[in-house]
C-alpha atoms as a printed R data frame, in Angstrom:
    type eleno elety resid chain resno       x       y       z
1   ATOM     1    CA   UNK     A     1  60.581  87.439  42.429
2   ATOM     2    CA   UNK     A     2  58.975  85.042  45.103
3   ATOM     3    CA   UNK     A     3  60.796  82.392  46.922
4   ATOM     4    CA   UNK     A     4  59.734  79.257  47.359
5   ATOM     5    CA   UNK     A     5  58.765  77.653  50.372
6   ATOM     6    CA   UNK     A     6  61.603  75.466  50.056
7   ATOM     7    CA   UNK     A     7  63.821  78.293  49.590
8   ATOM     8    CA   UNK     A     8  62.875  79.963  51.958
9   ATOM     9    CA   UNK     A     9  63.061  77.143  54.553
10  ATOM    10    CA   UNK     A    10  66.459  76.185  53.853
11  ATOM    11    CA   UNK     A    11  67.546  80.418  54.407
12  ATOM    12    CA   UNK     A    12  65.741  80.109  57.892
13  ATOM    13    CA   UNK     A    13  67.734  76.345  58.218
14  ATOM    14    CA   UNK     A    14  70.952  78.195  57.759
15  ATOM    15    CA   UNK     A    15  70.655  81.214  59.799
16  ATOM    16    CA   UNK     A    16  69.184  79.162  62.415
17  ATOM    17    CA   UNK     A    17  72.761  76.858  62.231
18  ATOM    18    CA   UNK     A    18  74.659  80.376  62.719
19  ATOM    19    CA   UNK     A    19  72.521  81.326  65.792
20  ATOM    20    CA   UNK     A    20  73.399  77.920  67.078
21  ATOM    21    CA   UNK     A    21  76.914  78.187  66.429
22  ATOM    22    CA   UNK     A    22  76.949  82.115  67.942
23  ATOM    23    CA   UNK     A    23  75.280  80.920  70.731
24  ATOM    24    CA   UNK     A    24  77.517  77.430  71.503
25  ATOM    25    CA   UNK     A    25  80.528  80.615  70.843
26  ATOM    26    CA   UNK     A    26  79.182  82.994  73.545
27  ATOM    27    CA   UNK     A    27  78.328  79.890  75.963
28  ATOM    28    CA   UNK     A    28  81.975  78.482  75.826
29  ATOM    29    CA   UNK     A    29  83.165  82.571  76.230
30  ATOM    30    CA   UNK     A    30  80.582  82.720  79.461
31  ATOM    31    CA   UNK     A    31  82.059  79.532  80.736
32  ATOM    32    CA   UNK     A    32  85.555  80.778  79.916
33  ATOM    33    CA   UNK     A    33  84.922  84.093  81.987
34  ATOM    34    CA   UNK     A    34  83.171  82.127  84.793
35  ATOM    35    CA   UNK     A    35  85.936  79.602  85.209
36  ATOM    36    CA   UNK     A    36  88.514  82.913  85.447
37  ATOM    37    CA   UNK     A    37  86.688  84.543  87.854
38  ATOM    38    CA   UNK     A    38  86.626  81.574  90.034
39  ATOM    39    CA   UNK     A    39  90.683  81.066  90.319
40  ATOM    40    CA   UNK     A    40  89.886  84.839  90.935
41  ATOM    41    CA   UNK     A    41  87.822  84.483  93.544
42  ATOM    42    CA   UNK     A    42  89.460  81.841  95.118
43  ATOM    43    CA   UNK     A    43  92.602  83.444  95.154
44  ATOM    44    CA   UNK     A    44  91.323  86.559  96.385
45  ATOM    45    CA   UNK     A    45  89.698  84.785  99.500
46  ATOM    46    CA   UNK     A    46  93.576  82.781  99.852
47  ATOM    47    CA   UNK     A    47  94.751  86.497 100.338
48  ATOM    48    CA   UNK     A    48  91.801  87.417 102.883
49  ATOM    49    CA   UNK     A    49  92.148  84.678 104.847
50  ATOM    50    CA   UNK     A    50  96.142  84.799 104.820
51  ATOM    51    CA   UNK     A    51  95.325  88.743 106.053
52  ATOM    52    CA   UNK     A    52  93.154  87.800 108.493
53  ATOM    53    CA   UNK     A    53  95.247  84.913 110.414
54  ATOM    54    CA   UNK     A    54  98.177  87.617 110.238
55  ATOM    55    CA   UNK     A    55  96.157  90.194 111.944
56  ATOM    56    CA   UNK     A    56  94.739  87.490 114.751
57  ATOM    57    CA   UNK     A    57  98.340  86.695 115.323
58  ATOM    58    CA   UNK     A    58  99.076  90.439 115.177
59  ATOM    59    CA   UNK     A    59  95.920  91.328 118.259
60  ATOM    60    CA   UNK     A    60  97.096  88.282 120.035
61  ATOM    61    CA   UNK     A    61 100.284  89.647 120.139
62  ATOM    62    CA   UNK     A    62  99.307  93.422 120.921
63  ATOM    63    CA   UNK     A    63  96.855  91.582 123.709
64  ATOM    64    CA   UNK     A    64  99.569  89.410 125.499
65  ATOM    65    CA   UNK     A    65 101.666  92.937 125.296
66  ATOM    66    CA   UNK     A    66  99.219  94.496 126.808
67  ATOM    67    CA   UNK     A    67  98.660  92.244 129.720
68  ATOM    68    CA   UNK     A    68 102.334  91.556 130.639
69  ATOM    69    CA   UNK     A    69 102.323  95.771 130.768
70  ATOM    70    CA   UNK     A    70  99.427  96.043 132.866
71  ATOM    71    CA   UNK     A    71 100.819  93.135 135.168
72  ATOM    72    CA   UNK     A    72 104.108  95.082 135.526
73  ATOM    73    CA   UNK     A    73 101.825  98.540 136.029
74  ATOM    74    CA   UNK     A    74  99.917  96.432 138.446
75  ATOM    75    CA   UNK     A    75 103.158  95.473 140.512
76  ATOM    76    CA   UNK     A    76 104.541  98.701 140.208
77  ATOM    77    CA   UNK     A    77 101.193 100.346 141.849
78  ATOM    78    CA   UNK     A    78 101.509  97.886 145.164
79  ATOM    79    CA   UNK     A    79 104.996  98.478 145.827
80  ATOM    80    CA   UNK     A    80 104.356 102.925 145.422
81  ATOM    81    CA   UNK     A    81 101.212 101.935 147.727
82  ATOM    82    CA   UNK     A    82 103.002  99.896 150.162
83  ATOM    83    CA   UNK     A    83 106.129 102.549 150.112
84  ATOM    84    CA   UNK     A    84 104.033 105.493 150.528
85  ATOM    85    CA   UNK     A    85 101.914 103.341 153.976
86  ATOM    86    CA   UNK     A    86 105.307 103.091 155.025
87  ATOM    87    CA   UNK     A    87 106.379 106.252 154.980
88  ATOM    88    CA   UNK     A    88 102.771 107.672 156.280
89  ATOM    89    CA   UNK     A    89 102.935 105.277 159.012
90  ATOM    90    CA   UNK     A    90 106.883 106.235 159.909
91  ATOM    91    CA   UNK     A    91 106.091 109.874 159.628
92  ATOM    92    CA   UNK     A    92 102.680 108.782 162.287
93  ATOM    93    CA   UNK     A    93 105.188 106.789 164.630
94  ATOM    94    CA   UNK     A    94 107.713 109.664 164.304
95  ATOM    95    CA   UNK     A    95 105.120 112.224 165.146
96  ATOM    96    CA   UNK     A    96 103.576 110.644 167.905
97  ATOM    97    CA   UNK     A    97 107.087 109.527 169.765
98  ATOM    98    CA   UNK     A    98 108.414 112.900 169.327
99  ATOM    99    CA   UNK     A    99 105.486 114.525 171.310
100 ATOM   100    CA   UNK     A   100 106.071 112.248 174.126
């Protein structure tokens, strides 16, 4: 049994109306994911960012640590120096006064 044109134009009409509804479905799904991902994303780069400022404040730290200890290493060094010309230049004195 043929169809007729008319038939068979309103059975293309109506699957044609389904595709359009499927494909207004999967757009508002895609938008739906896209949206999600977003807060996602966004969120995810709050975190980062909150990581990274703690772990600048965290080198800064270590750094200024580390400076203040090689200040005090730095003092400690002249005074061993300036004991140790001392005592080289006592033991000299000592050496040299004894002899004469």
């Amino acid at each position: 049994m043929k169809s007729s044109l008319e038939e068979r134009v309103a059975r293309i009409e109506g699957i044609l109306e389904q595709m359009d509804k499927r494909l207004n479905h999967i757009e508002s799904e895609i938008g739906d994911l896209k949206a999600y991902f977003d807060g996602e994303i966004k969120g995810l780069r709050g975190l980062v960012e909150g990581w990274r400022a703690d772990f600048d404040r965290k080198l800064e730290n270590l750094r200024r640590e580390l400076f203040e200890e090689i200040r005090d290493l730095r003092g400690r060094f002249y005074w061993i120096i300036g004991i140790q010309i001392t005592m080289w230049v006592t033991i000299i004195l000592t050496i040299l006064f004894k002899h004469t």
